[in-house]
C-alpha positions in Angstrom: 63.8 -21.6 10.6 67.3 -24.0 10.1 66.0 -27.6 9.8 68.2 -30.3 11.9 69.7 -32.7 10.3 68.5 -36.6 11.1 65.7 -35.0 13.1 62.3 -35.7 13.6 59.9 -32.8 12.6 58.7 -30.7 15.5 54.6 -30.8 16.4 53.3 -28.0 14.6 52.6 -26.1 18.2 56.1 -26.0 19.9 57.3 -25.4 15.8 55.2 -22.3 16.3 56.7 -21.4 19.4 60.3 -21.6 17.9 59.5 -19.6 15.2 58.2 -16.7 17.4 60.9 -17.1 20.2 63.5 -16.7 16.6 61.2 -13.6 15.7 61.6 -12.2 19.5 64.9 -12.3 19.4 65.8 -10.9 16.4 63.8 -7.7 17.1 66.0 -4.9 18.7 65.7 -4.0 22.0 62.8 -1.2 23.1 64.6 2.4 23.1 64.8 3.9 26.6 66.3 7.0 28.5 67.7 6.8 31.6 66.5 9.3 34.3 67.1 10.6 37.8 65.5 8.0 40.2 64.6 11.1 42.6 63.9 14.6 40.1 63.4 12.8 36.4 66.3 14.3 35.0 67.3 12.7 32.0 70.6 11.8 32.5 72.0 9.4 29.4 70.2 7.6 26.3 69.7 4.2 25.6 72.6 4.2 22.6 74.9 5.5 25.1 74.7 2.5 27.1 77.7 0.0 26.8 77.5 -2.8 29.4 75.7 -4.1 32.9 79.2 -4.2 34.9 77.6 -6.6 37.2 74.9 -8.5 36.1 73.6 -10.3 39.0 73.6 -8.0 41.4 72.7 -4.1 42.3 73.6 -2.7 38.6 76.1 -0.5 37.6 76.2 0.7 34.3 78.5 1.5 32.2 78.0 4.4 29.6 80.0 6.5 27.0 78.6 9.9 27.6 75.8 11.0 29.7 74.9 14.9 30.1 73.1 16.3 33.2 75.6 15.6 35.7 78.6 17.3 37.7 81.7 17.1 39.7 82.1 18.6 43.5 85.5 20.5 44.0 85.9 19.1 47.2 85.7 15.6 45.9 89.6 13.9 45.5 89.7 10.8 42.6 89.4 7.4 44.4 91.4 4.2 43.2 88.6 1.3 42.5 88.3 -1.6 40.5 85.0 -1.5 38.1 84.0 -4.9 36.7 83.8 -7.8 38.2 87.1 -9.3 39.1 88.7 -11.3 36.9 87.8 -9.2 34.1 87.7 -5.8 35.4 89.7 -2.6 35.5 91.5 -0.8 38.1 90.8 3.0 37.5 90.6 6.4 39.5 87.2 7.8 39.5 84.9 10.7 41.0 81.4 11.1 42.0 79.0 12.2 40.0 76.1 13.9 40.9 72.5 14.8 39.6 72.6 18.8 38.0 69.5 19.3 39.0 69.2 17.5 42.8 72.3 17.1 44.1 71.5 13.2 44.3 74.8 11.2 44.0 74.7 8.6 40.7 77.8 7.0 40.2 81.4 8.1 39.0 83.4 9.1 36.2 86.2 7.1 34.9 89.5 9.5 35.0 92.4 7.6 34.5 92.8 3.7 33.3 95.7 1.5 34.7 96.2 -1.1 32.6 94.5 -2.0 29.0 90.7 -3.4 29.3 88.9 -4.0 26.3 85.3 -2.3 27.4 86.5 -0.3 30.0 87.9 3.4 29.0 88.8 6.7 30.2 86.1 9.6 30.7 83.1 6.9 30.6 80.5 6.8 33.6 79.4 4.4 35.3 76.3 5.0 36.8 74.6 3.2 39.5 70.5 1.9 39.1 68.5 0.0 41.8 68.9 -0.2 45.6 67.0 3.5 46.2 70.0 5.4 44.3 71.1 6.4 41.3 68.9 6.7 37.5 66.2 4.8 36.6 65.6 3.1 33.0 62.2 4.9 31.3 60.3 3.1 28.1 58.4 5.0 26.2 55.1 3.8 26.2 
């Protein structure tokens, strides 16, 4: 633990408490798969999971490669903006869909309009929460 400089010393309890916040933090996160809310599917891994696209509300992931989903023919690329303005990305994307249900779970990123830093051609962004979508799994 750093010391402060011109600091008093902490009560032993809450200097405890630091040290085991310190020791939370540094651990890495808990592996998890991400699944088909509706059959279980596994859908993408943990390490394939780039960034929560919008934080604070329903979320919508962002991954670089996630295997048990497809494309309908009929379905025609739609312009959107993915991220949350400011910072985001105006792309063409396509629904995806569950291999195994049919359930819809988000699109696939097909063609980038300007330079974003996260943001990239062929990732997915898939949607979890609000009855749709995959679901994150622990392993217990």
């Amino acid at each position: 633990m750093a010391e402060m400089p011109n600091s008093d010393p902490l009560p032993p309890a809450t200097a405890h408490m630091l040290q085991a916040l310190e020791a939370f933090l540094d651990t890495p996160p808990l592996p998890c798969v991400f699944r088909c809310i509706f059959c279980h599917t596994l859908i993408a891994l943990g390490h394939n999971f780039i960034q929560d696209l919008y934080p604070f509300s329903t979320a919508q992931l962002l991954f670089d490669y996630v295997n048990g989903v497809n494309f309908r023919e009929g379905d025609y690329p739609m312009l959107s903006y993915v991220g949350e303005a400011p910072a985001g990305s105006q792309v063409d994307e396509v629904s995806i869909y569950c291999i195994s249900c049919g359930s819809w779970l988000g699109w696939r990123i097909i063609r980038q309009y300007a330079y974003h830093p996260v943001i990239r051609e062929g990732q997915f962004v898939l949607t979890c929460g609000g009855g749709a979508g995959i679901v994150a799994v622990y392993p217990m």
